[in-house]
Legacy VTK file of the C-alpha trace (Angstrom):
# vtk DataFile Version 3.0
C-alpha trace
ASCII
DATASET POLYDATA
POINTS 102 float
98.104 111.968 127.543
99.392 108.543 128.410
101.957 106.877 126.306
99.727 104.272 124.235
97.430 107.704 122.847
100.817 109.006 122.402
101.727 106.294 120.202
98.324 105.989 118.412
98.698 109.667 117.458
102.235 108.080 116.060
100.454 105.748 114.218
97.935 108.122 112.889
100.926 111.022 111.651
102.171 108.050 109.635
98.857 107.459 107.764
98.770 111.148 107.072
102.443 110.871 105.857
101.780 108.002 103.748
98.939 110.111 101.999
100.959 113.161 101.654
103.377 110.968 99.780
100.826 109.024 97.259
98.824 112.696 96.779
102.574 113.713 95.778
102.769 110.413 93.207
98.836 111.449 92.388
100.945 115.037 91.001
103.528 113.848 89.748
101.864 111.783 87.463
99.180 114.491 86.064
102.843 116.310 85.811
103.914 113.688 83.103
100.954 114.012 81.274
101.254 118.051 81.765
105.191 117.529 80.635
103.872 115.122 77.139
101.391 117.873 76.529
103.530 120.842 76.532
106.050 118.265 74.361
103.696 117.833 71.458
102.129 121.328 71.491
105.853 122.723 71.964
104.632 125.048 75.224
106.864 126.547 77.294
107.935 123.950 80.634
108.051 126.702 82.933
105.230 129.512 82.996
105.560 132.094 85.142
102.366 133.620 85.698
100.672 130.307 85.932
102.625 128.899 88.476
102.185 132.641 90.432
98.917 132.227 90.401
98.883 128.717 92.167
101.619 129.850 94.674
98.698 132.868 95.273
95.670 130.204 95.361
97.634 128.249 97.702
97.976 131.145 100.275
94.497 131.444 100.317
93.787 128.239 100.904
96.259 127.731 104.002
94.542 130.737 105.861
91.474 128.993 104.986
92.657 126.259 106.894
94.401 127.457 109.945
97.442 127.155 108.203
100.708 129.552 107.883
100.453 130.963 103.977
104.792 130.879 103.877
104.456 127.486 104.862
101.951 126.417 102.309
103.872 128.514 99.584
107.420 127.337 100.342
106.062 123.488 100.195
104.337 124.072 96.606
107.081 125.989 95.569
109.174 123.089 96.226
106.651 120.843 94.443
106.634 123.007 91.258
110.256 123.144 90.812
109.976 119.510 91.060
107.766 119.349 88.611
109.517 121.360 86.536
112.867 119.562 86.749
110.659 116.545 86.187
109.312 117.450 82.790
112.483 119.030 81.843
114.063 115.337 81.901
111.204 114.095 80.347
111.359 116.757 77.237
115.721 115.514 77.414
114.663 112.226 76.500
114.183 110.962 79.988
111.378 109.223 81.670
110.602 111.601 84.050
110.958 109.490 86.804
113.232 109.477 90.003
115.224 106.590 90.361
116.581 106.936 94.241
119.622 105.201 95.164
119.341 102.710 98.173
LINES 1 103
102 0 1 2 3 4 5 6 7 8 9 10 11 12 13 14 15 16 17 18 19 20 21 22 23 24 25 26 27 28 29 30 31 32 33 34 35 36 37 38 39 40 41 42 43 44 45 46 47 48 49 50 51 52 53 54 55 56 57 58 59 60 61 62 63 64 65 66 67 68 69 70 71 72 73 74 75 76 77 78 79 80 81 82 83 84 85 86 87 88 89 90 91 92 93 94 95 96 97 98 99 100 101
């Protein structure tokens, strides 16, 4: 593989890391709504068995595509607990959203 389809692939895992992170904004997002739900209805933030299930789902769907289950799990699991922490701060008062410094 020369070095220009080297650097097309480059261009191409950058696409497909821009999409991971707007997908990611797309969640985050239905997470706010989620969080203002569970608010008004006063549900429980973090639900065990519901969030086991998707960690389960998620398995499944790796294998379906070629993909290591742990792998898939470890990355949603990270996702949820973001999304917990997320509506947590909302339900404090806050507006849910990351402010990143620099």
């Amino acid at each position: 593989m020369g070095d220009r389809s080297l650097k097309m692939l480059g261009v191409r895992l950058i696409r497909a890391d821009k999409l991971l992170v707007k997908v990611l904004g797309y969640r985050m997002e239905l997470v706010r709504q989620v969080g203002a739900h569970k608010a008004r209805n006063d549900q429980k933030i973090i639900r065990v068995e519901i969030e086991r299930q998707r960690l389960i789902k998620a398995r499944s769907w790796a294998r379906k595509n070629g993909l290591r289950p742990d792998f898939v799990s470890a990355v949603l699991y990270l996702i949820i607990a973001e999304s917990c922490r997320l509506q947590i701060d909302q339900l404090q008062g806050g507006k849910g959203k990351h402010r990143p410094k620099g």
